[in-house]
N, C-alpha and C positions, 0 to 999 in steps of 0.2 A: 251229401253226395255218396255215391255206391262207389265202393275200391272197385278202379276199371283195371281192370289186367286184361292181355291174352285168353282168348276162349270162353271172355265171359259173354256178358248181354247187355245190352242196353237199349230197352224199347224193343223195336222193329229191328236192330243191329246187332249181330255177333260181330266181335273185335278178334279179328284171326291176327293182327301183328302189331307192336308198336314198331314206328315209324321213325319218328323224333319225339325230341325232349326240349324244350326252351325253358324259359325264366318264367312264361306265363302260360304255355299250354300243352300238350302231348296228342301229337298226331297221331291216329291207328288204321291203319288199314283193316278195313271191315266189309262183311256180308251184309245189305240189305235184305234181307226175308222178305218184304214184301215185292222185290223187282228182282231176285237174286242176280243181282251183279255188284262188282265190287266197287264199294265206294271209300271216302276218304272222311276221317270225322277228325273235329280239332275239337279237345277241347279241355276250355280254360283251366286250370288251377284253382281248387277252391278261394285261396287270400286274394285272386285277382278277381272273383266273383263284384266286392265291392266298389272294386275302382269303377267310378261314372265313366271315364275315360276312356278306360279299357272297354266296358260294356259296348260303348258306343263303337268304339274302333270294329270290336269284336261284330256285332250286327252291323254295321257298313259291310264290312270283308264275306261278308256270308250273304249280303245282300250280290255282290257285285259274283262272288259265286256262281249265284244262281242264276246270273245270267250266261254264264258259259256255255257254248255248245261240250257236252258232254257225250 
């Protein structure tokens, strides 16, 4: 995985802030380039890549996301 910092890129995403820090992921506040509006990205910790568990958690929470009115 790419060192995400501040100012970098990812994809379709410029990372304008970190946000938080936990045990298993780092939130950033970011630019969409393709909608330019600011959007919110989590993500995981490479060592928590493996856990099945976490995967799962992870894609459930990003499913229920996307259903949000935004």
């Amino acid at each position: 995985m790419t060192d995400l910092h501040p100012g970098g890129q990812l994809e379709h995403f410029r990372l304008d802030a970190g946000v938080a820090v936990s045990g298993m992921a780092t939130i950033f506040r970011a630019t969409g380039l393709r909608v330019g509006r600011t959007v919110a990205l989590e993500m995981p910790h490479p060592h928590m890549e493996s856990d099945p568990a976490f995967s799962e958690r992870f894609q459930r929470d990003a499913e229920i996301c996307r259903e949000l009115p935004h």
